[in-house]
N, CA, C and O atoms as a Tinker XYZ file with bonds, in Angstrom:
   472  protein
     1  N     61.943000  197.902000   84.974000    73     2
     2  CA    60.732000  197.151000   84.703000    64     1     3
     3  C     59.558000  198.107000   84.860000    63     2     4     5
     4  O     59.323000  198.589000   85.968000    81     3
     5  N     58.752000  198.427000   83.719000    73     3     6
     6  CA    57.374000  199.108000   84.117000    64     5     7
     7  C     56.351000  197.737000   84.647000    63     6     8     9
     8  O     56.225000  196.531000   84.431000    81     7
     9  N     55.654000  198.997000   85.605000    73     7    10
    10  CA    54.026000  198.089000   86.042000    64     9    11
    11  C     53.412000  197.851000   85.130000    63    10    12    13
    12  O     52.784000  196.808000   85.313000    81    11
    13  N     53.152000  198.511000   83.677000    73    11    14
    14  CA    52.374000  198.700000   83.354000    64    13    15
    15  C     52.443000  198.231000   82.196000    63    14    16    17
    16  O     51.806000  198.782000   81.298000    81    15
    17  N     53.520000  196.689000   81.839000    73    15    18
    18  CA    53.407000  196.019000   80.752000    64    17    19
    19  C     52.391000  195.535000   80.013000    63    18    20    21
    20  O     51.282000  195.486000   80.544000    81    19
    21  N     52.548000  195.108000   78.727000    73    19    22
    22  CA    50.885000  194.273000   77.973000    64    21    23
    23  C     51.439000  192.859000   78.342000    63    22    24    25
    24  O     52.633000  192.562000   78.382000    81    23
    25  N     50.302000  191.972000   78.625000    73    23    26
    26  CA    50.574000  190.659000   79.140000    64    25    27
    27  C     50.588000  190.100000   80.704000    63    26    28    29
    28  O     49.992000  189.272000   81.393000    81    27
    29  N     51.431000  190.879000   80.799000    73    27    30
    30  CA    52.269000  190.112000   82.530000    64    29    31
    31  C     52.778000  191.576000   83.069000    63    30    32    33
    32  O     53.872000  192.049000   82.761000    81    31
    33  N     51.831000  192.214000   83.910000    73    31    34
    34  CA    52.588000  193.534000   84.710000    64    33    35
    35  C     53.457000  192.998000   85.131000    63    34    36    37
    36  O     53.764000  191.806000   85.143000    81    35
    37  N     53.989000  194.020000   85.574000    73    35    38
    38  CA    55.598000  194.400000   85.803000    64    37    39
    39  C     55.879000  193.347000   87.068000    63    38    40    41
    40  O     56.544000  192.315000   87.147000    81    39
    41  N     54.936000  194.206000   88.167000    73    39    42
    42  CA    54.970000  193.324000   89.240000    64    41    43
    43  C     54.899000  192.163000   89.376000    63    42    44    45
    44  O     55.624000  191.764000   90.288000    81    43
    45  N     54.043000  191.000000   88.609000    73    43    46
    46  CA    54.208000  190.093000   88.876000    64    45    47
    47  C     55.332000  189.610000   87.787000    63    46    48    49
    48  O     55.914000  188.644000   88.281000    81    47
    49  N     55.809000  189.891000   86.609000    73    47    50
    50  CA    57.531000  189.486000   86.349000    64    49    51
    51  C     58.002000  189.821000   87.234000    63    50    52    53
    52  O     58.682000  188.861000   87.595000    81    51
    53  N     58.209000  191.083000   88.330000    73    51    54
    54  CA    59.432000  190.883000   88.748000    64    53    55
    55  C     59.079000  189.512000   89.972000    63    54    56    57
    56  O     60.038000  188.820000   90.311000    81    55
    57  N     58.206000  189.322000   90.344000    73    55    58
    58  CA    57.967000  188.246000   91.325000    64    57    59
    59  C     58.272000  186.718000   90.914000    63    58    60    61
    60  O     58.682000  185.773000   91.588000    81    59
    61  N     57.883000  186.844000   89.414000    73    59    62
    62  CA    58.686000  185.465000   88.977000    64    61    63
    63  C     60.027000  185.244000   88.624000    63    62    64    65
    64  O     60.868000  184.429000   89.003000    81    63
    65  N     60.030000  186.339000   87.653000    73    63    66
    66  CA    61.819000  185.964000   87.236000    64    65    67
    67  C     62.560000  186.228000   88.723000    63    66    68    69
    68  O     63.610000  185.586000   88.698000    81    67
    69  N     62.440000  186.811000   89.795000    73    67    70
    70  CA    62.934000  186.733000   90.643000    64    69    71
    71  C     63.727000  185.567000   91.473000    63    70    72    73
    72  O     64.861000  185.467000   91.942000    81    71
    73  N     62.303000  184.547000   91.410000    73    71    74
    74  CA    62.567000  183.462000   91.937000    64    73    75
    75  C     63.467000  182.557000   91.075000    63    74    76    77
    76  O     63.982000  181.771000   91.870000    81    75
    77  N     63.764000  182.376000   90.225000    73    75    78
    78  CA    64.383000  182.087000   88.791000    64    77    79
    79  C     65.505000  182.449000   88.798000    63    78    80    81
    80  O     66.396000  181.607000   88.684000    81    79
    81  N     65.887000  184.164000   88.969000    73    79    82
    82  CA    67.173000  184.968000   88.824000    64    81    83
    83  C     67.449000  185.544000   90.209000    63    82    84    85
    84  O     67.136000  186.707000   90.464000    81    83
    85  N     67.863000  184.977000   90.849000    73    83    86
    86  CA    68.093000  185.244000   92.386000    64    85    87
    87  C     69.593000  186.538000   92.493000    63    86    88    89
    88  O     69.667000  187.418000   93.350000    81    87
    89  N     70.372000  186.348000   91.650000    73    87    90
    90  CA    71.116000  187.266000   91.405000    64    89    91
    91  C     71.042000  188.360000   90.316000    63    90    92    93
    92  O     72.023000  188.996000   89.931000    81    91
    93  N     69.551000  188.544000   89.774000    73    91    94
    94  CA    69.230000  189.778000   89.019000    64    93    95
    95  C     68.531000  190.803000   90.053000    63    94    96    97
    96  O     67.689000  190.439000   90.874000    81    95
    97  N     69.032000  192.263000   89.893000    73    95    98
    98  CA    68.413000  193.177000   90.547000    64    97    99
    99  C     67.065000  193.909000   89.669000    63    98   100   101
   100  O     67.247000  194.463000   88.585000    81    99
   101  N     65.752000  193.811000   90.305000    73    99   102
   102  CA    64.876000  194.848000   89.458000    64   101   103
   103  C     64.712000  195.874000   90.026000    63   102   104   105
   104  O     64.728000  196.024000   91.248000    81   103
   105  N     64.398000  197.343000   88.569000    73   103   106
   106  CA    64.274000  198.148000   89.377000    64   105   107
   107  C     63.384000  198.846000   88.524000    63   106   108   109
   108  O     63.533000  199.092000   87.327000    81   107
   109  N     62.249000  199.198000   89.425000    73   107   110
   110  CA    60.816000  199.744000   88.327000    64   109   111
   111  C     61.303000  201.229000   88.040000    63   110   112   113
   112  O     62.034000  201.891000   88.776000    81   111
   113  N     60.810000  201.582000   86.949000    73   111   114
   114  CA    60.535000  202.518000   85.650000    64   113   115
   115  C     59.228000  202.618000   85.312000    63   114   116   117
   116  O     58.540000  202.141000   84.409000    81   115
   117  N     58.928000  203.727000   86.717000    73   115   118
   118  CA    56.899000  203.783000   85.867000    64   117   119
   119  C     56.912000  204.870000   86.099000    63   118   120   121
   120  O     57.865000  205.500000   86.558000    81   119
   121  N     55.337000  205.470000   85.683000    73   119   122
   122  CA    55.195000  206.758000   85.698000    64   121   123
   123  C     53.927000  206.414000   87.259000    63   122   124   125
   124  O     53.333000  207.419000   87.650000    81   123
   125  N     53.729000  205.551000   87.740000    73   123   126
   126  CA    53.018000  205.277000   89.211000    64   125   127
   127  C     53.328000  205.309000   90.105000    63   126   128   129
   128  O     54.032000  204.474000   90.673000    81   127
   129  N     52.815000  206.492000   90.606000    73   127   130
   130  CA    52.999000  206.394000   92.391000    64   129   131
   131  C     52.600000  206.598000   93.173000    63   130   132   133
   132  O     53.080000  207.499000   93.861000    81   131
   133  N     51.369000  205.842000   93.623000    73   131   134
   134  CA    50.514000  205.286000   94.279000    64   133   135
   135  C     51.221000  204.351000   95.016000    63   134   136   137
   136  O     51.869000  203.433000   94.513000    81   135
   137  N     51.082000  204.617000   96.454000    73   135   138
   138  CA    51.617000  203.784000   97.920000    64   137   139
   139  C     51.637000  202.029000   97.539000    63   138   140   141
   140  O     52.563000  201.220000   97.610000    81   139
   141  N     50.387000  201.886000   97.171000    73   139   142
   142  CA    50.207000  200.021000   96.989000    64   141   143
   143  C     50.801000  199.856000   96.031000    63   142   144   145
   144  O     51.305000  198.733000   96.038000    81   143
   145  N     51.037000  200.451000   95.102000    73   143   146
   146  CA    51.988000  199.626000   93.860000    64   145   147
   147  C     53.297000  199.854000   94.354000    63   146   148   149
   148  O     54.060000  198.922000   94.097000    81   147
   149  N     53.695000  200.602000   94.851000    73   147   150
   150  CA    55.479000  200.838000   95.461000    64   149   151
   151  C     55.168000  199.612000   96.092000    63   150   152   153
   152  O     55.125000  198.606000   95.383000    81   151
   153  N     54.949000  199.525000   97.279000    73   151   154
   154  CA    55.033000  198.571000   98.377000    64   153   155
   155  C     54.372000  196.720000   97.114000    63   154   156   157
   156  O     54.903000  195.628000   97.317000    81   155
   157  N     53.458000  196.876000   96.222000    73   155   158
   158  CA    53.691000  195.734000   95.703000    64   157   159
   159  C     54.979000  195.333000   94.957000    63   158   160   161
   160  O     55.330000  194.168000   94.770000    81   159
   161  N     55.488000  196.178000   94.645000    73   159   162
   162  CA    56.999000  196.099000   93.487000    64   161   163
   163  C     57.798000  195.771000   94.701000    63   162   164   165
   164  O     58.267000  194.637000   94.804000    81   163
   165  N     57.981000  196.604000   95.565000    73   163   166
   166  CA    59.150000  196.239000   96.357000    64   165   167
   167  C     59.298000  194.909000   97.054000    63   166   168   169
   168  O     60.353000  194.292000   97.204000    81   167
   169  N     57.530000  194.386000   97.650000    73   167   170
   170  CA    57.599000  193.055000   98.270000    64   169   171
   171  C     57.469000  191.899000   97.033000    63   170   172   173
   172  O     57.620000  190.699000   97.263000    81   171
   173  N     57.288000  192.223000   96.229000    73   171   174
   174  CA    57.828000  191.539000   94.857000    64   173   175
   175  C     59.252000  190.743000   94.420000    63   174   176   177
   176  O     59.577000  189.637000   93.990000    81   175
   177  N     59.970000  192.170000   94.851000    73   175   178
   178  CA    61.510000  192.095000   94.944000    64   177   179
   179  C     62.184000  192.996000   94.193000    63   178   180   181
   180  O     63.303000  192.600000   93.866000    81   179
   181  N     61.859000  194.164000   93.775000    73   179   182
   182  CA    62.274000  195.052000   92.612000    64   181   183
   183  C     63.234000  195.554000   94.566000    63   182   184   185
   184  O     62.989000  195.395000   95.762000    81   183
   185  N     63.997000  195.991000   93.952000    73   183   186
   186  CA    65.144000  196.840000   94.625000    64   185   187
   187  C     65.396000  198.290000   94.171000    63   186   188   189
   188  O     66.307000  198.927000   94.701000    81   187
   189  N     64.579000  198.873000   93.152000    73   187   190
   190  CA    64.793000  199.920000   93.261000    64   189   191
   191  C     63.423000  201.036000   92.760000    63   190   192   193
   192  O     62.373000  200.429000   92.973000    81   191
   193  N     63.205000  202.139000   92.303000    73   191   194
   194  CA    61.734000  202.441000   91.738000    64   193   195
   195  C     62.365000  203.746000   91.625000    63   194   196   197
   196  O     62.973000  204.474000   92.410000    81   195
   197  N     61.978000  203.822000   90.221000    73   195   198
   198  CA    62.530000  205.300000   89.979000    64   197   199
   199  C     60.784000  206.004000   88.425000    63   198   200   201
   200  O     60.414000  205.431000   87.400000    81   199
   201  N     60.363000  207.106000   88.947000    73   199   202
   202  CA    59.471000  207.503000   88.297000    64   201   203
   203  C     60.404000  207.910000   86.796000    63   202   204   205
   204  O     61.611000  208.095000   86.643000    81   203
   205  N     59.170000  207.953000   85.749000    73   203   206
   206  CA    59.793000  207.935000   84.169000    64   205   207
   207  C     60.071000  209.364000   83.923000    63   206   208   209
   208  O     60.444000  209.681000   82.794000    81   207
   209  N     59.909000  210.462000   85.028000    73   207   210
   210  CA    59.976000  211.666000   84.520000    64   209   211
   211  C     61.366000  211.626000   84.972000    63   210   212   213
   212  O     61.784000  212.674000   84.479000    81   211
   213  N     62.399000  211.077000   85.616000    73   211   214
   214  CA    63.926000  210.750000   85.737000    64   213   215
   215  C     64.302000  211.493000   84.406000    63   214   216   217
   216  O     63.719000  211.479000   83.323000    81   215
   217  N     65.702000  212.296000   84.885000    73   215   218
   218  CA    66.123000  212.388000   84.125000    64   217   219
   219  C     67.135000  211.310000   83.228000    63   218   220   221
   220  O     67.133000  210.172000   83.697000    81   219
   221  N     67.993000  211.506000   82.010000    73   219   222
   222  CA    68.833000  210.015000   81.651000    64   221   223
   223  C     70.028000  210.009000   82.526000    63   222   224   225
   224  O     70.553000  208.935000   82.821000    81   223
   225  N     70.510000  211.179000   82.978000    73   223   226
   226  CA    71.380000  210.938000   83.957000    64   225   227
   227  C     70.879000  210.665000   85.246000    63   226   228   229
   228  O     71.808000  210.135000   85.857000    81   227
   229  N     69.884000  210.753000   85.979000    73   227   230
   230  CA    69.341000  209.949000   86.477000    64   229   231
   231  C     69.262000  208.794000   86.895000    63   230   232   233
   232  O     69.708000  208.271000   87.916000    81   231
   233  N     68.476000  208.277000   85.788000    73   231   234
   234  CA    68.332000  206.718000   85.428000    64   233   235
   235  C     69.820000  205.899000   85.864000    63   234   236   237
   236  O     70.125000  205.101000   86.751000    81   235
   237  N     70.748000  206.743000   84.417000    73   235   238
   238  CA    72.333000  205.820000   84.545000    64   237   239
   239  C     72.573000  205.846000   85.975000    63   238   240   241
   240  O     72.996000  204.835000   86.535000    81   239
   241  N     72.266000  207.246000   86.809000    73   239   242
   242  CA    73.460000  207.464000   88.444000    64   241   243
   243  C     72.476000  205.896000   89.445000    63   242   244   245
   244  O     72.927000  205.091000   90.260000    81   243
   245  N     71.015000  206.060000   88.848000    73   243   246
   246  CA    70.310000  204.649000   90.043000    64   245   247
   247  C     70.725000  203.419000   89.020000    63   246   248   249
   248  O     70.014000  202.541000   89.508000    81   247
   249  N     71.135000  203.037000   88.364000    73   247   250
   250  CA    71.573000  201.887000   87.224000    64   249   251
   251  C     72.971000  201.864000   88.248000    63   250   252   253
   252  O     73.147000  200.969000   89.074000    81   251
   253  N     73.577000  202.592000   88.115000    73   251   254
   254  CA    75.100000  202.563000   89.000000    64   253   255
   255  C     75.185000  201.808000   90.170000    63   254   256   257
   256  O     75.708000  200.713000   90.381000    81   255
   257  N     74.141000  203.144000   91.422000    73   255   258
   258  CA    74.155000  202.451000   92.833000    64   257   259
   259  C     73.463000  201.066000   93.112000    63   258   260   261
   260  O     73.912000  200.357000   94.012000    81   259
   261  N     71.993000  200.514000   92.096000    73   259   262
   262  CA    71.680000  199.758000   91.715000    64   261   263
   263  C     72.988000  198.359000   92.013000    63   262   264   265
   264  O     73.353000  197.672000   92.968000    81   263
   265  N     73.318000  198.500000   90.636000    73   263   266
   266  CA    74.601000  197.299000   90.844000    64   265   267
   267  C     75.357000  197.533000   91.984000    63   266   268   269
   268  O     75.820000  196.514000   92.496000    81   267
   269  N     75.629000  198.659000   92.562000    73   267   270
   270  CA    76.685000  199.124000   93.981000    64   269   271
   271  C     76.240000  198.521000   95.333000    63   270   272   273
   272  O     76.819000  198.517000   96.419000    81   271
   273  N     74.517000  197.790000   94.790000    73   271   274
   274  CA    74.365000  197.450000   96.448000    64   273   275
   275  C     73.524000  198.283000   96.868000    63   274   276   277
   276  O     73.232000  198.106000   98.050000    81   275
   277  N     72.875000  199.357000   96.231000    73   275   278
   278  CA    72.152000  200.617000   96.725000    64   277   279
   279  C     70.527000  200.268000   96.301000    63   278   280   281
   280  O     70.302000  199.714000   95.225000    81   279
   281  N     69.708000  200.540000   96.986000    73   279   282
   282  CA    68.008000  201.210000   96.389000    64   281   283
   283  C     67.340000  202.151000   95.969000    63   282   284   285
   284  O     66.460000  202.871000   96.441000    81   283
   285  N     67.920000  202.056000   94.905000    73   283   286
   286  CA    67.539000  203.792000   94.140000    64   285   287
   287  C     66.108000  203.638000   94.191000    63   286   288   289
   288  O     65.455000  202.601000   94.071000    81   287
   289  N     65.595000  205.172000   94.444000    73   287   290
   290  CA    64.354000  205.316000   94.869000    64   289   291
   291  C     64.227000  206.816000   94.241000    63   290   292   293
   292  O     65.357000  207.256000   94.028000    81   291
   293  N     63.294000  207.655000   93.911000    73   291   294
   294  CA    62.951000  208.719000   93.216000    64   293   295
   295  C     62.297000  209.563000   94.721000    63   294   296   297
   296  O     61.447000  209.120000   95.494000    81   295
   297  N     63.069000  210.971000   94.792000    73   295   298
   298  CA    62.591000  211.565000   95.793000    64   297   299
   299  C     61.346000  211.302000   96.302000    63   298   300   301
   300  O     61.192000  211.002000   97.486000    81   299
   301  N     60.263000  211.402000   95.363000    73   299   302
   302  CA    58.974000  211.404000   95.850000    64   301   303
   303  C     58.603000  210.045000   96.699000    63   302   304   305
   304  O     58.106000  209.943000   97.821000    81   303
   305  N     58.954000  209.200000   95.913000    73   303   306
   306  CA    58.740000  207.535000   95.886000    64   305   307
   307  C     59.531000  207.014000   97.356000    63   306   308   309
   308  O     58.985000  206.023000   97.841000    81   307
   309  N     61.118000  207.701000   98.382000    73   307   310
   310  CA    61.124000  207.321000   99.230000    64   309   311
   311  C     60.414000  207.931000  100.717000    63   310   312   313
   312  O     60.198000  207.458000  101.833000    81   311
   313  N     60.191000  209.260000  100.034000    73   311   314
   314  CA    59.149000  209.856000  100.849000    64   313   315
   315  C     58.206000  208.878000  101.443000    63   314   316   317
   316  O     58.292000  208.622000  102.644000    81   315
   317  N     57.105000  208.180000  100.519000    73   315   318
   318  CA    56.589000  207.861000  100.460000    64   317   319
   319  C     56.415000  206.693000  101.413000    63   318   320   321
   320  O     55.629000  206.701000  102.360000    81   319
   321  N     57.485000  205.344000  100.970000    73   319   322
   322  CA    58.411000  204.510000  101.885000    64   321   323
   323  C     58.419000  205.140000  103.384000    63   322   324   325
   324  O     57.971000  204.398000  104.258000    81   323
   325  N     58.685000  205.886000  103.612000    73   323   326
   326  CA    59.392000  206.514000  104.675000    64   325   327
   327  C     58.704000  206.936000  105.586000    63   326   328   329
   328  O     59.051000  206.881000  106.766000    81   327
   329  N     56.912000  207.742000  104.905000    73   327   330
   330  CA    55.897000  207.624000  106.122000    64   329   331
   331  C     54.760000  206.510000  105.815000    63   330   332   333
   332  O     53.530000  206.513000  105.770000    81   331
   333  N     55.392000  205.924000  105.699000    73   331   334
   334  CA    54.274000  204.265000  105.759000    64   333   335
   335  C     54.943000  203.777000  106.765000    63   334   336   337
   336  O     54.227000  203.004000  107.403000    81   335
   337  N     56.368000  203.916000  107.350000    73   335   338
   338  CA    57.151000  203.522000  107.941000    64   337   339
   339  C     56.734000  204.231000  109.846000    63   338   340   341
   340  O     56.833000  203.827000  111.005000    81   339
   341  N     56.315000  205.320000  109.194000    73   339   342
   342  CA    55.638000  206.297000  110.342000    64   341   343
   343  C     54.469000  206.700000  110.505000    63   342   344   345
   344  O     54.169000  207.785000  111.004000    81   343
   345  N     53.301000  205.417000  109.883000    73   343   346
   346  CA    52.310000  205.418000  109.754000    64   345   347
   347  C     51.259000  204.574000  111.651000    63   346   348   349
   348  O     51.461000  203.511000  112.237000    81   347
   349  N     50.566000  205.363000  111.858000    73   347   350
   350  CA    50.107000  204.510000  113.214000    64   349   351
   351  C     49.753000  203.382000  113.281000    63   350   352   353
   352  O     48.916000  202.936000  112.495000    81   351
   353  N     50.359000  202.587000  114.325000    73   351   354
   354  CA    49.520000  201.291000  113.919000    64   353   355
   355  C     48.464000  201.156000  114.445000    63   354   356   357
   356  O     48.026000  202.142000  115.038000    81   355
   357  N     47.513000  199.685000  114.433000    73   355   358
   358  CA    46.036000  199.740000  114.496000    64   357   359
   359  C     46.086000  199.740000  116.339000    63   358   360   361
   360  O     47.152000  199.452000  116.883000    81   359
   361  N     45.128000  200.006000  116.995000    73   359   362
   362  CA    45.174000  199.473000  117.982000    64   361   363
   363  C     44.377000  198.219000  118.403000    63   362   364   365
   364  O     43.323000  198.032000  117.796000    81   363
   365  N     44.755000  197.282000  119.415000    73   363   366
   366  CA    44.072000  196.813000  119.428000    64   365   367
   367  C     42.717000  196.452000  120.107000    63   366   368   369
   368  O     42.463000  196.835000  121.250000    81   367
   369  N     41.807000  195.660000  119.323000    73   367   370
   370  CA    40.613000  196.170000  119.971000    64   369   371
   371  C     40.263000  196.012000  121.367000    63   370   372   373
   372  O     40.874000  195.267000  122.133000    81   371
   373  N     39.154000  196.810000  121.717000    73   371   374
   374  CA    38.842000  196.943000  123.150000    64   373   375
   375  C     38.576000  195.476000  123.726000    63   374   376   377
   376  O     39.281000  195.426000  124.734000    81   375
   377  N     38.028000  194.480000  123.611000    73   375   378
   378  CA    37.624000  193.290000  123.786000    64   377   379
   379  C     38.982000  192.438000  124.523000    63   378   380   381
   380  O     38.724000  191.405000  125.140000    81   379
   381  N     40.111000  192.815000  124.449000    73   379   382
   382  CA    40.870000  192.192000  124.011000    64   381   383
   383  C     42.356000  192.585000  125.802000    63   382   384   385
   384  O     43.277000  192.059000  126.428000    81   383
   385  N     41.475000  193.903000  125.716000    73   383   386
   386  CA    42.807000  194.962000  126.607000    64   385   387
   387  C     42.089000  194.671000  127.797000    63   386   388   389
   388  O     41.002000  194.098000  127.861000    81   387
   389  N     42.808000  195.127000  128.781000    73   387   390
   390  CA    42.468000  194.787000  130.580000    64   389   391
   391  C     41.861000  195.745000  130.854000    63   390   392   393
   392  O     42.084000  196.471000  129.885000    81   391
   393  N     41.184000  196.319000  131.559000    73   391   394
   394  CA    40.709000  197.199000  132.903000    64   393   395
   395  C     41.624000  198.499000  132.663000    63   394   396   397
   396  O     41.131000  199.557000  132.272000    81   395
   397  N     42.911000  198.349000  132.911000    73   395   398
   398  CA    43.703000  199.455000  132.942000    64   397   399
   399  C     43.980000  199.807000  131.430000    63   398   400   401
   400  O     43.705000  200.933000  131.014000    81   399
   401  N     44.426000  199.019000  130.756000    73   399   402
   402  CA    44.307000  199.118000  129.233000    64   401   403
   403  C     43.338000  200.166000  128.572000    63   402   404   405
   404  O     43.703000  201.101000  127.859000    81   403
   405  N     42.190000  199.895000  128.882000    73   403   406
   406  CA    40.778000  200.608000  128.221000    64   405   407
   407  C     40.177000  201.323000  129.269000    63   406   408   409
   408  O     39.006000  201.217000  129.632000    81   407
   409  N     41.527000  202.467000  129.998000    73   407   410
   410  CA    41.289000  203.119000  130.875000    64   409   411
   411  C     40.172000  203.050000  132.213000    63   410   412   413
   412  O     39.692000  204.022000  132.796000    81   411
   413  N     39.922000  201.579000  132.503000    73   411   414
   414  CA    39.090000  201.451000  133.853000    64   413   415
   415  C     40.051000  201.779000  135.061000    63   414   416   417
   416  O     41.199000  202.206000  135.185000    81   415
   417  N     38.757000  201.265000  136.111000    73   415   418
   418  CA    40.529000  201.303000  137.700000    64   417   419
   419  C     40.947000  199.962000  137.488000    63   418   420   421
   420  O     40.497000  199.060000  136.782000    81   419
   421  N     41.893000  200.040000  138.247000    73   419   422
   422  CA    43.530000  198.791000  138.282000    64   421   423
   423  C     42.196000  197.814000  139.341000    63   422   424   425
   424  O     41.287000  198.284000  140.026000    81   423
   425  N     42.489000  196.679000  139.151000    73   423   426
   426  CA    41.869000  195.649000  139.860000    64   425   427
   427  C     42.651000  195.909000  140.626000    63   426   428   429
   428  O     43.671000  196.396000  140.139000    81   427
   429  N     42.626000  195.721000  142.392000    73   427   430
   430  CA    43.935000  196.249000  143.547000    64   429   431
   431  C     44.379000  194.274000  143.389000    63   430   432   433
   432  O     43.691000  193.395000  142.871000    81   431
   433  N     45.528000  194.177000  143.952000    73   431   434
   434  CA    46.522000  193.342000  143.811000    64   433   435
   435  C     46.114000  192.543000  145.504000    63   434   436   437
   436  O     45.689000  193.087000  146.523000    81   435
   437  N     46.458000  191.070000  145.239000    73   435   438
   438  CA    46.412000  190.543000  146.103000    64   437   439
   439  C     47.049000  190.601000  147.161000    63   438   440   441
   440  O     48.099000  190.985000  146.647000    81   439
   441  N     47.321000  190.526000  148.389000    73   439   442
   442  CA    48.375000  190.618000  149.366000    64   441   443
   443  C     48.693000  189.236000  150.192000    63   442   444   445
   444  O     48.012000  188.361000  150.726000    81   443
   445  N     49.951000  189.480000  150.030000    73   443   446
   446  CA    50.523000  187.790000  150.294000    64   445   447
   447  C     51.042000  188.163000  152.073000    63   446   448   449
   448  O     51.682000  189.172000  152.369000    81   447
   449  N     50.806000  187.610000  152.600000    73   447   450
   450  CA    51.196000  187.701000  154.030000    64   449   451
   451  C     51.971000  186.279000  154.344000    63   450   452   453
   452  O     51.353000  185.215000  154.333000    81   451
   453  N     53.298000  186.357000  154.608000    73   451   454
   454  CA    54.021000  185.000000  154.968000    64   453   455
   455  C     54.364000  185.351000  156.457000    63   454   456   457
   456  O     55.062000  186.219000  156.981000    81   455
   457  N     53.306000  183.945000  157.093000    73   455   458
   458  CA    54.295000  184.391000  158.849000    64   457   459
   459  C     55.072000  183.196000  158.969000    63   458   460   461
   460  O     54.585000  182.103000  158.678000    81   459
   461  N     56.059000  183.305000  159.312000    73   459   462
   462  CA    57.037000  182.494000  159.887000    64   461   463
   463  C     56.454000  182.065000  160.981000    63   462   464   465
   464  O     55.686000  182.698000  161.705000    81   463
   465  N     56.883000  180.812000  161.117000    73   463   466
   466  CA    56.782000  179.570000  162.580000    64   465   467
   467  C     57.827000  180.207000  163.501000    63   466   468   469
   468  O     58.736000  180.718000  162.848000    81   467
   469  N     57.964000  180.327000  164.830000    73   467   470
   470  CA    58.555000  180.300000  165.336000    64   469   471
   471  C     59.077000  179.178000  166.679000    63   470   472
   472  O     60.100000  179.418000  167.321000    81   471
């Protein structure tokens, strides 16, 4: 499936016929690769993304693993996947964290003293 159909991009066919063809696998054929369109195709439901400069043997070997159960992905393209995956996350804001959190001192801790009756 290219992104970059006339009518209805890619992405959003594969998001519909998806829901429709629950047992069809998509797998994009673009020349895009730009982080947000991977990650839109894939949460779409395309299962695989292979750039158009693929060779045809290529194409056929991710057409193969494709049906095998596999996510063919184009070197560059799982790279890609792979540090979004190892991307930092946000922190959260200061407003929000304790004393020790947003590096103040530790509030000291209460002390419980139990005396027994005798």
């Amino acid at each position: 499936m290219d992104i970059g159909l006339p009518g209805l991009p890619g992405i959003e066919c594969v998001r519909r016929l998806g829901g429709r063809m629950a047992d069809v696998q998509f797998m994009m054929l673009t020349v895009v690769e730009d982080h947000e369109r991977i990650y839109q195709s894939l949460a779409a439901g395309a299962t695989g993304y292979l750039l158009k400069k693929a060779t045809d043997t290529q194409v056929l070997e991710a057409i193969r693993e494709l049906h095998a159960g596999g996510a063919p992905m184009s070197g560059q393209i799982a790279r890609q996947v792979v540090a979004a995956f190892r991307a930092p996350e946000p922190s959260a804001p200061a407003g929000r964290l304790t004393p020790v959190e947003q590096g103040g001192a530790a509030r000291p801790r209460p002390r419980v003293v139990v005396q027994g009756s005798r």
